[in-house]
N, C-alpha and C positions, 0 to 999 in steps of 0.2 A: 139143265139141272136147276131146278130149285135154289136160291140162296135161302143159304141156313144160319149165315152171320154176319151181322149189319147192323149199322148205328144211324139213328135219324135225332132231327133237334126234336127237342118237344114244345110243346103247344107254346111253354113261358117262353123255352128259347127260341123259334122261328119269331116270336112277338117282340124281343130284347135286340135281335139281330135286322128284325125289318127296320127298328125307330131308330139304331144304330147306323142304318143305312141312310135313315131318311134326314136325320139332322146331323151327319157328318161329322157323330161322337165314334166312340170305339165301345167294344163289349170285351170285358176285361176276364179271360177263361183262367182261372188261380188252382183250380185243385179239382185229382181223379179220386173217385171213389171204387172199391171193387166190394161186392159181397156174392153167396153161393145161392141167390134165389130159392132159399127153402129146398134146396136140394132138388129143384127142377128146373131144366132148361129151358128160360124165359124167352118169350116173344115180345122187343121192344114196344110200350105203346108208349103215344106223343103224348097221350094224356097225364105222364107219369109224373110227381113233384119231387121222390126219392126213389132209393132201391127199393127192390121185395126186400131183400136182409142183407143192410148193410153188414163186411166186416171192418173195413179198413178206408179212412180218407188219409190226405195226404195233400201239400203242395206239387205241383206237375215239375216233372225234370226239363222237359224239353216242349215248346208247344212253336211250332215253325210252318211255313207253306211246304207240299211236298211240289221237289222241286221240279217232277214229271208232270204233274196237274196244277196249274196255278188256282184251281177251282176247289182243291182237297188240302184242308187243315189235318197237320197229325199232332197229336194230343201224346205224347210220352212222360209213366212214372215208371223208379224205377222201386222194387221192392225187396229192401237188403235181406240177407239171410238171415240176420237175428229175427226176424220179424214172418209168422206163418203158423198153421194151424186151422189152417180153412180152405175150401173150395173154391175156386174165382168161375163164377159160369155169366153174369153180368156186370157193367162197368158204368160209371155215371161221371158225366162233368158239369163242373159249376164254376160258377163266377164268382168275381168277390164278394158279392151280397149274397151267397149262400143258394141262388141259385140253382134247377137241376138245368142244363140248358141242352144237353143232348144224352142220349140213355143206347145201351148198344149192349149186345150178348156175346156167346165169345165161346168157344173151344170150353170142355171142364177141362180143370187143371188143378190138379193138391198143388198147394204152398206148404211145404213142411218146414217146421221150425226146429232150429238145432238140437231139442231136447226129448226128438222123439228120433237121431241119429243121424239124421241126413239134413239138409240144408243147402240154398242156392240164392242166389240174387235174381230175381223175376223183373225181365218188362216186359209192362202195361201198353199197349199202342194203341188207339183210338185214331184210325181215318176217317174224317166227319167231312160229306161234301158240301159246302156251302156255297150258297148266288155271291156272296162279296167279302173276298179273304180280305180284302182293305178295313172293312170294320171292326177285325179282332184286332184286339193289340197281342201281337207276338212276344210275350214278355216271359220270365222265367222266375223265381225268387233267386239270386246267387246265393245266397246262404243254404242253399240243396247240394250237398257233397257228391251226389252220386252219379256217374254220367257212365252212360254206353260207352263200348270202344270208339264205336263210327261218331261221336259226338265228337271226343278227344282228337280224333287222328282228324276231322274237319277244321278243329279249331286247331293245332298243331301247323296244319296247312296254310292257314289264313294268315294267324303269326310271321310263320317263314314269308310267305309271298309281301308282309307289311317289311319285317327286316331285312328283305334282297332291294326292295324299293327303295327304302331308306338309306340302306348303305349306296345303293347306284346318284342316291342324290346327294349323298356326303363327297363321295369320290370326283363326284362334275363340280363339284363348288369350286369358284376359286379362291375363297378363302374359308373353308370349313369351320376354320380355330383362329376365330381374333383374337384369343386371349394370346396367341402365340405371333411372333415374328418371322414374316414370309421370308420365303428363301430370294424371292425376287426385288429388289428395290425395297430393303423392310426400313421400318421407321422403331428406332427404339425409346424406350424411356427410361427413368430413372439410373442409375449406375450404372448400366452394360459393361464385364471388363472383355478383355480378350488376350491373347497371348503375345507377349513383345517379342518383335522377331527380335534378330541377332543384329549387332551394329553393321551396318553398310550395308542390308538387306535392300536391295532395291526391286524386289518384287510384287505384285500386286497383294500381296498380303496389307493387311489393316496395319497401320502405323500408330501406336499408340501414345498415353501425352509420355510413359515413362521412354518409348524409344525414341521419340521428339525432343526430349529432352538430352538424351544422352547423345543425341549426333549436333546439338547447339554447342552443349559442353566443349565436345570434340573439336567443334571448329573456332572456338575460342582461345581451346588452349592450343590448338595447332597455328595461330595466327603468326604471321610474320613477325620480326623485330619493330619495324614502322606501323605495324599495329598495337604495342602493345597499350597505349591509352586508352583504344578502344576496350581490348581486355579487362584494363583495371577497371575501367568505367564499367561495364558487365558486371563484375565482381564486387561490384560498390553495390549497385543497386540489387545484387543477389540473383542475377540473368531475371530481373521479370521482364519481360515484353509489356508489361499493360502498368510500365511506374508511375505514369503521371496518373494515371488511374489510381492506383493505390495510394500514393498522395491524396491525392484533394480528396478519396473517401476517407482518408483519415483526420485529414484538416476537418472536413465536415462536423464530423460529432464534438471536435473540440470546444469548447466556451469560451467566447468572444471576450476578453476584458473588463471592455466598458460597458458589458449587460449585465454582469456580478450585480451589481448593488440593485439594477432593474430586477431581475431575479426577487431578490432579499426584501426588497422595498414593501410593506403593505403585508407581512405574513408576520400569524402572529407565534405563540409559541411551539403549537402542534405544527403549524406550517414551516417553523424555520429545522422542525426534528426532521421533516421528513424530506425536507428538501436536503441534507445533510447527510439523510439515512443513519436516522440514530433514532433509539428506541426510548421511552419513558421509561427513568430509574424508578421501581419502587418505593416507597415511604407509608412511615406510620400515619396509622388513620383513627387509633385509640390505643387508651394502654388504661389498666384497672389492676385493682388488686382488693383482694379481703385476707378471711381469715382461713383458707386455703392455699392459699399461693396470689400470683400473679399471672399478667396475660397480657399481649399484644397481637392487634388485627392490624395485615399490612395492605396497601393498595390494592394488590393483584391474588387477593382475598382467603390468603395465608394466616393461620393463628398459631402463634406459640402460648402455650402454660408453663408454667414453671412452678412448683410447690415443694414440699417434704413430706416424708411417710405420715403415716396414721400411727396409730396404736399396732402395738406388735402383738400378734398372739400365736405361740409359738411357734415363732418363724416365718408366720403368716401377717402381712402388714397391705393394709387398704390404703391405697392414695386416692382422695379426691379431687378430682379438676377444681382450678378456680369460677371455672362457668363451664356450662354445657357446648360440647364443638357441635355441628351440624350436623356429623355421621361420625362412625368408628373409625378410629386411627391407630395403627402400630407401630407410626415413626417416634416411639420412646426409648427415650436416654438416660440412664441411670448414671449417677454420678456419689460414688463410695465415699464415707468421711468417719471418722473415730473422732471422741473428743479427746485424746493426747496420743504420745506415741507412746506404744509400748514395748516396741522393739521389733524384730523380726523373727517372731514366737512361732511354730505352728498353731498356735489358740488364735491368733489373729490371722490365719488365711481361712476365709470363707467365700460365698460366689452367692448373687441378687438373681434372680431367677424371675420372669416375667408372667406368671398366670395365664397362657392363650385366650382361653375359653372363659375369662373372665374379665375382660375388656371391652368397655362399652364406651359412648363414646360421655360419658360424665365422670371414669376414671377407671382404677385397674388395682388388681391384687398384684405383691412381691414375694416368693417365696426364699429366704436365705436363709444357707446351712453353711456347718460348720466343713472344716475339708474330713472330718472322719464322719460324717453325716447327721451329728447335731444342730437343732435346729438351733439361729442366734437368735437373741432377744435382744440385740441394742445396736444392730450393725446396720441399721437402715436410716436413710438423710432422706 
């Protein structure tokens, strides 16, 4: 019988795939093409540079050796069902450079597209025999979502076979988990606690310092009459085992006498503060005054004002600083004064009220009212 459908390279690509052979690059197959050859069933020629009529390119889903023929590349797209509306009766592959590099005909076949009621996902398979599957690169785009069953359930396979591997090599290890402490001979660090047996537990269980401690205690206070100096001697030094130890580390840090004044000798005033551990007391470093008020800047670069109201208008009274502060401040103090007394009248309870939103940092407005909500005209200092 006759072959009626077959794919050969053409002219460019048998030309791409021989220099690919002969300098030991790779020839890089990116993307199938399908169109419906004008509505006639095309006879491949190698002279071809694209389709008769193209419909549809696309990046390849799958391009791999087939695994019966090491001599035959398969070329797989696949084509979703949103996408149709045409014939597929010839198929084109290309390279990254836009290439055609093999051309091949194929069964007719409608691709319907959802909005004419029917719809399917189509693959495209292109087996191309070539002289040397080593010079394609077998490459795929991964950003391509759409894969065969038999691609899935291969790679499904491979997976499991990499995770039975892995776990057989987890399981032979003899220590899997350094971060963890073996069951055999382990070495710990930092705090490790563990459980205190009972007193008089003489069993292989871990001995901790609290049950250590408490079976010393026991045989202290259990000692004979003829011991008890040893006792008290224990209880002097609070049972430590390591006294002289604790001793002479504490002697150690002590200060020797006769090195005081060696210390002191040759430091001058910053030096004798901080040998001492004492800090610089503040002090003034100016003071002024006009005909706003008055003002002091202190070491550790604090400024107090001090002045009295402005002009009153009704209720409403402007103070201005004696100088300008560096930025806005709301640590302000009002301080109430009358010039006599006039008793304890309701006309004299009223309340000085601060401006927020009118505080800058060269002074501030005062709003005072009376307590029935008149405004005062003389009750600002």
């Amino acid at each position: 019988m006759t072959v009626k459908y077959y794919a050969i390279l053409t002219n460019q690509g048998a030309a791409r795939l021989a220099n690919a052979t002969m300098l030991g690059s790779k020839l890089n197959l990116t993307q199938m093409a399908v169109g419906d050859a004008n509505g006639v069933l095309p006879t491949p020629d190698p002279a071809q540079t694209k389709l008769i009529n193209q419909k549809r390119i696309a990046p390849l889903n799958l391009l791999s050796v087939d695994p019966n023929n090491q001599s035959q590349i398969i070329a797989e797209q696949i084509i979703p069902e949103n996408e149709g509306g045409f014939w597929i009766r010839e198929i084109g592959l290309y390279d990254d450079e836009g290439v055609l590099i093999a051309v091949a005909n194929c069964p007719e076949t409608y691709k319907p597209q959802l909005q004419e009621g029917s719809g399917r996902t189509q693959t495209i398979r292109m087996i191309l025999v070539v002289t040397n599957t080593e010079a394609i690169t077998l490459k795929i785009d991964p950003s391509v979502v759409l894969a065969t069953r038999k691609y899935v359930d291969d790679e499904v396979l491979e997976l499991k076979l990499y995770v039975d591997d892995q776990m057989r090599n987890h399981i032979a290890a003899q220590d899997p988990h350094t971060q963890y402490a073996q069951k055999h001979n382990p070495t710990f660090t930092g705090e490790p606690k563990a459980p205190t047996p009972a007193a008089g537990n003489n069993t292989t269980r871990i001995a901790t310092t609290e049950f250590v401690q408490a079976a010393i205690t026991a045989l202290i206070n259990g000692a004979p009459a003829t011991l008890d100096t040893l006792k008290e001697i224990a209880a002097a030094i609070n049972n430590d085992p390591k006294f002289s130890t604790t001793i002479n580390n504490a002697l150690s840090g002590k200060q020797p006498l006769d090195e005081t004044l060696t210390h002191l000798s040759g430091k001058d005033v910053a030096g004798l503060l901080a040998y001492l551990g004492l800090g610089e007391a503040r002090y003034v470093i100016q003071r002024g005054a006009n005909a706003n008020g008055a003002w002091i800047r202190w070491s550790d670069g604090a400024i107090e004002v001090f002045g009295t109201g402005g002009s009153n208008d009704n209720g409403l009274a402007k103070v201005v600083y004696p100088i300008a502060l560096p930025k806005l401040s709301r640590f302000i103090s009002i301080a109430e004064r009358i010039r006599t007394d006039y008793g304890s009248t309701s006309n004299n309870v009223h309340v000085s009220m601060i401006v927020d939103d009118q505080v800058t940092n060269t002074g501030f407005y005062v709003r005072c009212q009376m307590y029935d909500g008149r405004p005062s005209t003389s009750a600002f200092s």
